[in-house]
N, C-alpha and C positions, 0 to 999 in steps of 0.2 A: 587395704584401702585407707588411704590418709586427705583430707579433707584440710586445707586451710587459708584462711580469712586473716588479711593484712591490711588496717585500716590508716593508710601512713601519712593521715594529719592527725590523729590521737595518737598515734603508736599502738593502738588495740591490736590484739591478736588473740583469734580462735583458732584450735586443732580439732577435729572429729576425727576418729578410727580406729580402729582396733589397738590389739596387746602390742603392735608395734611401736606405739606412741610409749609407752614404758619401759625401753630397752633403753633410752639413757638414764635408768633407777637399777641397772643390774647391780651398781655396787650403790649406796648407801650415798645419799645428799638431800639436799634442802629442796623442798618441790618448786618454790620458788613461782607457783603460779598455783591458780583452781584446779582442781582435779575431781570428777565422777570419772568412778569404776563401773559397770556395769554389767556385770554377770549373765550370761544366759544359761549355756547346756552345762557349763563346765563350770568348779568352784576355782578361786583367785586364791594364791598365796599372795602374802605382802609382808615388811613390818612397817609400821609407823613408830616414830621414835624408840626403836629399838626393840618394838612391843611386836611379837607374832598376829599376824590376823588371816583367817582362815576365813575368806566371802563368800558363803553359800551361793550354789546356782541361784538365779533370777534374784538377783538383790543388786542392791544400791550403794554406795559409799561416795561420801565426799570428803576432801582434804581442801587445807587452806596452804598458802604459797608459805608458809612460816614450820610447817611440819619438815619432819627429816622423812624421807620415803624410801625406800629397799624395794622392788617387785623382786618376786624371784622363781610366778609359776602363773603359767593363765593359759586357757586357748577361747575363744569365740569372743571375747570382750570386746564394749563399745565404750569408748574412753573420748572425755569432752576433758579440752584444756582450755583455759584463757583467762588473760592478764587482768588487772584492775582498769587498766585503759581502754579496754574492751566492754566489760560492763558496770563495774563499780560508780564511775565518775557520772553517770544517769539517775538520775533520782526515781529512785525505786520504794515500793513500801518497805516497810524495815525489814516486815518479817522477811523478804525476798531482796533484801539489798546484800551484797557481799558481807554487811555486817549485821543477819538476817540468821533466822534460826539453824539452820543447816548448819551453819561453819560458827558461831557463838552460840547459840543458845541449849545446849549441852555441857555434861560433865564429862563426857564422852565420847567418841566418834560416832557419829550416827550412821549405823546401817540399815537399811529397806528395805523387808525384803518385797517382791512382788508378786502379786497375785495375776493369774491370765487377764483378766480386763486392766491392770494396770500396763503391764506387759502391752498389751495391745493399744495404750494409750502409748507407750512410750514409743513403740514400733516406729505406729503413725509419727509423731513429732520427730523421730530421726531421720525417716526418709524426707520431709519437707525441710526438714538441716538441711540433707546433703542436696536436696534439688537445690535449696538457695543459696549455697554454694555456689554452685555452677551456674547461678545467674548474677551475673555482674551490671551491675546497675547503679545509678546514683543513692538507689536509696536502699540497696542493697544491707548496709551495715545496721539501720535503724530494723530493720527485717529482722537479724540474725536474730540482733539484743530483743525484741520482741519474743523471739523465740525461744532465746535462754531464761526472759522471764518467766516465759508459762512452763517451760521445764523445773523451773526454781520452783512457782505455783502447786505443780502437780506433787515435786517433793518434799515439800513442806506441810503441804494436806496430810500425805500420808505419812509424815513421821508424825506429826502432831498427833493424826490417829492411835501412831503406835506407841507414842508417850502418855496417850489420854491427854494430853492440852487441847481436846475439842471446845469445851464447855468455855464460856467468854470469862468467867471468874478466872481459870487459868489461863487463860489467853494475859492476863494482866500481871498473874504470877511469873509466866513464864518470861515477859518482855524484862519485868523487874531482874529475873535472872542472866538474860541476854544479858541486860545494859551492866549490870556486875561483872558478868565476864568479859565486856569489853575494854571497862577501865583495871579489871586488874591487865588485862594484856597491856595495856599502856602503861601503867603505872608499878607493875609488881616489882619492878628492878629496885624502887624507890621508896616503896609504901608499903611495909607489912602488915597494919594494923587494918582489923574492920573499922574502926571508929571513923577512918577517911576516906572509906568507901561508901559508907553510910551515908557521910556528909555532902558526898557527890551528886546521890542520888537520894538526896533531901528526905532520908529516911533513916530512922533509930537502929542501932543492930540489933533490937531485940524484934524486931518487925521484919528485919533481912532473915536471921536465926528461925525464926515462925516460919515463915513463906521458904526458904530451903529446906527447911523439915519436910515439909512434902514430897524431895524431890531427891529426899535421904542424903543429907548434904548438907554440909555447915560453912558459911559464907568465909571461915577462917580456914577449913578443910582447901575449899578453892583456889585461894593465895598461896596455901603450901604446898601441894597440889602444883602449882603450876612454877612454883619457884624448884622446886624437888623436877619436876619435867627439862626446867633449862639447865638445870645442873648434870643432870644425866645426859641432854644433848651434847654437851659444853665436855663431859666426861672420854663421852663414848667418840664423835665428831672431831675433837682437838686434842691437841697434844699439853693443853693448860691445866696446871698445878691447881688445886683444891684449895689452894690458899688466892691463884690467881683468880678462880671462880667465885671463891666469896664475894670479892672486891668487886667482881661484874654482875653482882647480882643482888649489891648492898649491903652487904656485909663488913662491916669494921674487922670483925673477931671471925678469925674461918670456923675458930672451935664451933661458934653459934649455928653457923649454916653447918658443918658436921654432926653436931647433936641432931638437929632440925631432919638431917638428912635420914641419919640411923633410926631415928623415932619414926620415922615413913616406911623405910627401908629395910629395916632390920641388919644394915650393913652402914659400915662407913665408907663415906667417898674412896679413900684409898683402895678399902678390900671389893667396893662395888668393880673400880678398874680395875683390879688384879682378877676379879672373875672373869673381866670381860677380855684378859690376854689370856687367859686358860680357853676361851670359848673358839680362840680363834687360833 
């Protein structure tokens, strides 16, 4: 069952259906759009940027179009895909906008798992997908994005639950963490230091440093963290020299981003690639 939604004055595009929607990830690329996985009887293999993930039955996972994604094992899966043009360009509350807890507001990928009355929530809302699918109408489109809102809604409840971000004091912690991790994805090629993430988000690093302590996490851990992430994409993904990656990732001196690397890693970029032709 495949299910899709062509909105060709945005250029929006929705996919609903199963683990076939996954078979162009049999080998390793950039998701290049949203992705929920959606587990029922059966647990999901996958990796995400090179990282093994193993989806327990009846759980949740979402990817952002910027992740590398590999499937490489599923049966009963309900898989939602769709571009920015689809739903990002709507003004949506944060927590539920494309740049919304789900896909930013983690150190991690967030997975969900589900309980039968969630299960039974989500049921419901995919069969009113697929009916309004098959109903084409003028207002059809305004429909869907409704509908992927109150799915964004339902997911975000429950990972909040599962993070404990219920209480409103961490509701405030948490957005402060979002909005960090949004501007390091913009800016991390260019800006290593917290001092001018801080400055962004008109707050001290000693006040960022506090508020990630709760979330066992150091606001400079993030930046390296995600510079160490593109390095390994850049490693594993292309055929570019360690010296050429420093360059793409702001680096004057490669030594820098090599040190940088092995203090994460416990390996240097070279011996990290060298693993990764023994592996394959």
């Amino acid at each position: 069952m495949q299910e899709v939604f062509k909105d060709f004055g945005t250029g929006g595009l929705l996919k609903i259906g199963n683990e076939l929607l996954l078979e162009s990830y049999r080998k390793p690329k950039q998701a290049g759009i949203y992705i929920f996985i959606r587990t029922t009887t059966q647990k999901a293999h996958i990796e995400v940027d090179g990282v093994p993930y193993i989806i327990s039955e009846h759980s949740l996972l979402a990817l952002t179009p910027i992740q590398f994604l590999h499937y490489t094992e599923g049966e009963n899966l309900i898989v939602y895909q769709f571009n920015r043009e689809f739903y990002c360009i709507k003004d949506h509350d944060q927590e539920v906008s494309c740049a919304g807890l789900l896909f930013f507001g983690n150190a991690h990928i967030p997975v969900i798992d589900l309980g039968d009355k969630e299960e039974r929530k989500f049921d419901t809302l995919h069969e009113v997908f697929v009916d309004e699918l098959e109903t084409e109408d003028t207002i059809q489109a305004e429909m869907l994005r409704m509908l992927m809102a109150r799915f964004m809604i339902i997911s975000t409840r429950l990972l909040k639950a599962k993070e404990g971000f219920s209480e409103a004091n961490n509701d405030v912690k948490v957005d402060l963490l979002r909005g960090f991790n949004l501007l390091v994805e913009e800016y991390y090629k260019s800006e290593h230091s917290v001092s001018f993430y801080a400055d962004k988000l008109f707050k001290s690093p000693k006040t960022l440093s506090n508020t990630f302590s709760k979330f066992n996490t150091t606001p400079l851990q993030i930046i390296h963290e995600r510079i160490i992430l593109e390095a390994k994409r850049l490693l594993i993904y292309t055929d570019k020299t360690a010296k050429e990656i420093a360059y793409e990732i702001g680096f004057d001196d490669a030594s820098h981003l090599s040190r940088l690397f092995k203090n994460q890693t416990q390996q240097s970029p070279s011996e990290f690639k060298k693993q990764l032709k023994k592996s394959f």
